[in-house]
N, C-alpha and C positions, 0 to 999 in steps of 0.2 A: 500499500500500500506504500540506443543514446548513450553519450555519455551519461547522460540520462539515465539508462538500464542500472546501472552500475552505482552513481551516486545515490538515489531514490531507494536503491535494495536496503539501503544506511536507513532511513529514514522509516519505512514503512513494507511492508507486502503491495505486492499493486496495488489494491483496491480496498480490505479490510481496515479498520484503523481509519478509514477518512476522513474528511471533512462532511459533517451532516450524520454523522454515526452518533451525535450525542441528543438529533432532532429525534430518536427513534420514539413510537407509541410509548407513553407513562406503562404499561400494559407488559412492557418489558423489564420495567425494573420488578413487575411486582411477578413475573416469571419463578418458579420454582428452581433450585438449585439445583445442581445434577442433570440438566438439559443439555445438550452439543452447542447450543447457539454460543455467538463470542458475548461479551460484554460492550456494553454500548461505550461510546468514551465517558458519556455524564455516570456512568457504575464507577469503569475505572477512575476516573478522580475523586470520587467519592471515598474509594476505599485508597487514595494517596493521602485525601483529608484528613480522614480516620488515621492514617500510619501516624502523620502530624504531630495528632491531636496525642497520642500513644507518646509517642519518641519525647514529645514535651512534659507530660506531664512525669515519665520516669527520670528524666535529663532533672525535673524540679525536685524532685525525693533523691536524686544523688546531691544535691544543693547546690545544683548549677542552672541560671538561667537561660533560657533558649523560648525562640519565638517562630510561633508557628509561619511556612511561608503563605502571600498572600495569598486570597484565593479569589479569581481571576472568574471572569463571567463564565459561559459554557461556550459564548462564541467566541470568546479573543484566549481560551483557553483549546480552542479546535485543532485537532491532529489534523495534519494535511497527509495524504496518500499521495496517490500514482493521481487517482482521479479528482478532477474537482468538478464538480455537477453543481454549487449551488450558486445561481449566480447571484442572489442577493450578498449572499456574506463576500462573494469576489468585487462586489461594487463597494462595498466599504474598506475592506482590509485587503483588496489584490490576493495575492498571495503571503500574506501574512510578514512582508517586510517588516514593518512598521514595529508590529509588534514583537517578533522576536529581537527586535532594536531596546524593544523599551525593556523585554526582557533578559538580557544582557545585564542592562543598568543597574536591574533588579537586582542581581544575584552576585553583582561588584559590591554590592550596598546591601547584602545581607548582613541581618544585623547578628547574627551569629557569628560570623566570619570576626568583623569586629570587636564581637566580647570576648571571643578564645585567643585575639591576638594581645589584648588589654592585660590576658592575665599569665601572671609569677610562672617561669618555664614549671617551675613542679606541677604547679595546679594546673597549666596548660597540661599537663602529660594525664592529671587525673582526670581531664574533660574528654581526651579522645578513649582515656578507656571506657570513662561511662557511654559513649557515644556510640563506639563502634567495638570498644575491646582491647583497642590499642594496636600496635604492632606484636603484640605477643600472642594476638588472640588466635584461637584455631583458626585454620581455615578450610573450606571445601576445593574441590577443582572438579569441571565438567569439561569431557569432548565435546567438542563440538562438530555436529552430523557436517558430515564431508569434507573433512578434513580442514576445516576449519583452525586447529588448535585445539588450546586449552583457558577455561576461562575458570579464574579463581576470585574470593572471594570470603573477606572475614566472616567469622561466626562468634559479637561478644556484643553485649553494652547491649545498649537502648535500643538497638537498632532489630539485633535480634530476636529482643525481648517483644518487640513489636509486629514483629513477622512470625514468633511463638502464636502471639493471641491470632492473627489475624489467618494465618494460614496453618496452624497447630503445628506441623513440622519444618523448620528453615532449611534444612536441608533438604529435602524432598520438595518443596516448593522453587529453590533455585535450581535443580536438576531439572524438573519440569519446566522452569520458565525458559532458563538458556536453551534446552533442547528444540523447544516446541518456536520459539522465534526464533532459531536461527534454519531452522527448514526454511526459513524464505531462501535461502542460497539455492534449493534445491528444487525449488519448485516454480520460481520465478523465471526462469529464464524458459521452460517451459511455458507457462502461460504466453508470455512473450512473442513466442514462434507460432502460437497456435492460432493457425488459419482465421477462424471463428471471431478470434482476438486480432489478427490482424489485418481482418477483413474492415473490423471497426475502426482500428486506426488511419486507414483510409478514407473514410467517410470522418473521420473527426478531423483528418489534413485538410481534405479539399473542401471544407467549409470553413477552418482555418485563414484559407490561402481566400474565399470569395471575401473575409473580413478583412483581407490585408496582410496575412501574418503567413510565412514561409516553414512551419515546422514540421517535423514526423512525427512527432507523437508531443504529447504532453508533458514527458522530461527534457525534452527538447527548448520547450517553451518556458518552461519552469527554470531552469538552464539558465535563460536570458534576462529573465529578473532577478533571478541572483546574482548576477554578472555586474549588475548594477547597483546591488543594496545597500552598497556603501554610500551612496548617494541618494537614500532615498529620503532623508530629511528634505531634497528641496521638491516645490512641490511639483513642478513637472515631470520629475521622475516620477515620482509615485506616483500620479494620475496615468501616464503612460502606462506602467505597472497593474493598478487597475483594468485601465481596457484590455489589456492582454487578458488578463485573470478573466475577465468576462468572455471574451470571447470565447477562452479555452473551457470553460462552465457550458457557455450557451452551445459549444461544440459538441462536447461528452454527451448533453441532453440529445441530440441530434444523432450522435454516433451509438444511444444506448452503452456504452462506455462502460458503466458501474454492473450493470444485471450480468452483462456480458463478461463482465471481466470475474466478476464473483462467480460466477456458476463454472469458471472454467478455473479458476483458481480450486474450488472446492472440489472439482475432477481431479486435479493432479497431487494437491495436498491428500486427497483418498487413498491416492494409489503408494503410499507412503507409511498405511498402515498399518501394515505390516510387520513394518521395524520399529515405528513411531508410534504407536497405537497407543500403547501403555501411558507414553509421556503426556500426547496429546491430551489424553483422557486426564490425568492426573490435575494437567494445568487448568483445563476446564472447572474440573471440582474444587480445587482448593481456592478458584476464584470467587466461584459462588459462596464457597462459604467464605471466604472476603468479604464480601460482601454481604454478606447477612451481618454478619460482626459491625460491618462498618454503618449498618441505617442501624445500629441501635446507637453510634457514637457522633454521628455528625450529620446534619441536614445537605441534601442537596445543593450544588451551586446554581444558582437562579440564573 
């Protein structure tokens, strides 16, 4: 959710993970746990709120201060993918320049950062262990499906202790999560090639090309607003930015872009499990029950 191919794999799977994945039916949150469906992105922030809200209030009983980070509307808080279909949110934020501008600033200016820097090197040593465990803390390590390497990862402090409540095992919840998103390496470049898939990226170019715009696909396009973002404080860039981001929304709509890309994404993620079955399944459940955990700790972002 091109150079394009390649950079975007960082970011997202084609299509899952989107923009508009947080617009889904109320009707979803209130979905029963243990279902295959994914999580909308308004769940998953919920249960990052909830981790938050966890990490803070343990980080306060070890006698250190810490502040939850902001919590950001559902639209200027929206995953972008592969696809952007919606062109109202492309007419206000393009392709979300703007805003991961502002959230850079953010997290220069996190005010945690500055109080662990404020304090006595010993006490500083005692805040990463309640935090994370410190440098001494265990840690796990996972392969990663196709040869990807190896992704490691402490196990101590507040951080754990948060991923205890929320997904009952940390280790079993990080085997599952690294496993199950780094299949996009494996699945993506399939979808890619797939007739079906890129039959639609031609019908999303030459309706591209009748607004004016020369791309292959939508990383392509995405590509050329980033190319520019450094400069998107002034406002003609960014208006530019904009119309792009619209046209490549009003494209996708036209191209069927998202049904297309999803149902061909979930053919070839299927055929994968076999190997991945277990993890897949795992990741799914321990989110839900994320989620359950997390609407009893924190409200929805509006």
């Amino acid at each position: 959710m091109r150079k394009a191919a390649i950079s975007l794999l960082l970011v997202s799977a084609v299509v899952t993970g989107c923009a508009g994945a947080q617009h889904s039916p109320a009707s979803a949150e209130r979905q029963e746990p243990g279902t295959a469906r994914q999580l909308t992105d308004a769940e998953q922030l919920r249960i990052s709120d909830a981790q938050q809200r966890l990490i803070g209030g343990c980080m306060r009983r070890q006698g250190f201060e810490f502040w939850e980070t902001e919590r950001l509307s559902l639209a200027k808080s929206r995953t972008l993918g592969y696809v952007l279909d919606d062109v109202d949110w492309a007419r206000t934020y393009g392709y979300g320049s703007r805003l991961q501008a502002e959230e850079a600033v953010a997290r220069a200016a996190n005010p945690n950062l500055a109080y662990r820097k404020r304090l006595p090197e010993q006490r500083r040593t005692a805040y990463d262990e309640a935090l994370d465990g410190g440098i001494d803390a265990p840690s796990i390590s996972v392969e990663i499906p196709g040869g990807g390497g190896t992704v490691r990862k402490r196990l101590g402090g507040c951080v754990a202790e948060s991923e205890k409540k929320l997904y009952g095992d940390p280790r079993e919840w990080f085997r599952a999560e690294k496993v199950s998103g780094h299949l996009r390496s494996l699945y993506v470049p399939k979808v890619l090639a797939d007739r079906r898939f890129s039959a639609a990226l031609e019908v999303w170019s030459r309706c591209m090309k009748r607004a004016g715009y020369d791309y292959e696909d939508p990383g392509a396009s995405r590509q050329a607003a980033v190319a520019r973002s450094d400069r998107v404080a002034e406002p003609g860039v960014f208006e530019a930015e904009k119309k792009l981001a619209v046209a490549d929304a009003t494209c996708a709509r036209e191209a069927d872009l998202r049904p297309i890309g999803e149902e061909r994404e979930s053919h070839y993620l299927d055929q994968l499990r076999d190997r991945y079955g277990e993890a897949l399944d795992t990741y799914t459940r321990l989110q839900h029950r994320a989620l359950d955990l997390a609407r009893k700790i924190v409200g929805p972002r509006a």
